[in-house]
C-alpha positions in Angstrom: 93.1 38.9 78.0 90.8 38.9 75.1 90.3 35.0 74.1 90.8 36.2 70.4 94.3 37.1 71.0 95.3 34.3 72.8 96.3 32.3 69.4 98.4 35.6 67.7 100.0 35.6 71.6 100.9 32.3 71.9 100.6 30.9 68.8 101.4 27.0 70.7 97.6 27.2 72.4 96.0 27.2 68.7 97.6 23.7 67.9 96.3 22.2 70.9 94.6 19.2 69.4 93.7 17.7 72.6 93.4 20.1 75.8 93.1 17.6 78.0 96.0 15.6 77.4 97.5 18.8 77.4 96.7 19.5 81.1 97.2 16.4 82.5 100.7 16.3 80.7 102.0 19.2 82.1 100.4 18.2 85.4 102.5 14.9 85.1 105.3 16.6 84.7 104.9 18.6 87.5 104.2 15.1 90.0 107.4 14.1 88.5 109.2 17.5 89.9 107.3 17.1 93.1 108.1 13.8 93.7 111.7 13.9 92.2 112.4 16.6 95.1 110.8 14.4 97.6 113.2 11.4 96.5 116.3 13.6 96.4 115.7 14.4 100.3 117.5 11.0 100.6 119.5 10.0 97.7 122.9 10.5 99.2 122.0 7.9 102.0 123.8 4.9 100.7 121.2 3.0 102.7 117.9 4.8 100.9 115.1 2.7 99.9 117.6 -0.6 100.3 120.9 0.9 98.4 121.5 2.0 95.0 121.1 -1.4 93.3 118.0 -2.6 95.2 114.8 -3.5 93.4 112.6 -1.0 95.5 114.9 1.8 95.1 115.2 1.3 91.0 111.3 0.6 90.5 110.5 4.2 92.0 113.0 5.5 90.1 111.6 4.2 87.3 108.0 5.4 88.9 109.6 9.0 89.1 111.0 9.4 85.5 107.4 7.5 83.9 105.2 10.5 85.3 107.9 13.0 83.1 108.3 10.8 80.0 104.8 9.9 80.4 103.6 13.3 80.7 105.7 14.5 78.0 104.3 11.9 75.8 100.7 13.7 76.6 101.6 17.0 75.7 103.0 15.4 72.2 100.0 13.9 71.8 98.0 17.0 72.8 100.1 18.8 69.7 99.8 16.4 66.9 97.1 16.8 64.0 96.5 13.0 63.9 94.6 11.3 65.4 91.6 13.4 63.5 90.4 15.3 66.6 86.8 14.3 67.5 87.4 10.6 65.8 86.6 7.5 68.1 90.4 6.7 67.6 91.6 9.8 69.0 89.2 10.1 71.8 90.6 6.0 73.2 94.0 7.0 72.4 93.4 10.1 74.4 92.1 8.1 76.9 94.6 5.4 77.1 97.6 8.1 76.8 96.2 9.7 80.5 95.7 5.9 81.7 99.1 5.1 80.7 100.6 8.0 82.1 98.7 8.0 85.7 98.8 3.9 86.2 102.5 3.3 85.4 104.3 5.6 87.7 101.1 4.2 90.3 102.2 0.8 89.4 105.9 1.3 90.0 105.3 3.1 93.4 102.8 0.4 94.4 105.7 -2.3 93.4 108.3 -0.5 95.1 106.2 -0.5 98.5 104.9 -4.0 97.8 106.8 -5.9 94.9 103.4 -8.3 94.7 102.1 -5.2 92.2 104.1 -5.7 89.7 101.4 -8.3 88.4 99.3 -5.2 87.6 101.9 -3.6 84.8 99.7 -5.1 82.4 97.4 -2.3 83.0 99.5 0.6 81.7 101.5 -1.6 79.3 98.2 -2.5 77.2 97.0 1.0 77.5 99.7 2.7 76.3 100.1 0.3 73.5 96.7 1.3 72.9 96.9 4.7 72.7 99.9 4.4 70.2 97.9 1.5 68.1 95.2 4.0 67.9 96.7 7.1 67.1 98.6 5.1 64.1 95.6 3.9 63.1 94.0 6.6 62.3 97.1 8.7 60.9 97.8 5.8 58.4 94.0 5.4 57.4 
């Protein structure tokens, strides 16, 4: 396929702001599939990962449904005209948007398997709040 036909094709890949938010979102959302399938070999145990209401069962949940909504939030990102591709802001909120979206599902797994972790959500708290302080930074300058 000629690369000059690739916009009147699939008019989507010409708004791509930020292509690599826009790959590792999608590949996010994939993880989140992947894994998803993995947890679902067990769900119906009423037993899995400590019972339904258990703290280590809920916190990789949570792990599970941050690498989709997390991923999403990358390909958003990826789409939108602001921040001003090329800017400093947009290249740290691009930055801090794959941060966040890698290091909080991490974070939840890690605090599922040992709940000492969950000292580290500051990581992809402050960089997600980041990449959101950035990108409205520049769109309201």
């Amino acid at each position: 396929m000629q690369p000059l036909l690739l916009p009147v094709l699939f008019p989507i890949a010409a708004a791509v702001q930020q292509p690599i938010n826009w790959t590792v979102g999608w590949g996010l959302v994939l993880v989140a599939f992947v894994s998803g399938a993995m947890l679902g070999t067990g769900w119906h145990r009423d037993d899995f990962l400590g019972g339904y209401t258990s703290f280590r069962r809920r916190v990789i949940r949570l792990g599970h449904i941050a690498f989709a909504a997390l991923g999403l939030m990358n390909v958003i990102f990826s789409l939108s005209p602001l921040p001003t591709p090329g800017t400093t802001a947009a290249q740290f909120a691009s930055v801090c948007f794959i941060a966040g979206g890698v290091t909080m599902p991490l974070v939840c797994f890690l605090t599922g398997w040992r709940p000492a972790w969950r000292h580290a959500f500051f990581v992809p708290v402050i960089s997600l709040i980041a990449a959101v302080t950035f990108t409205l930074w520049d769109g309201l300058s």
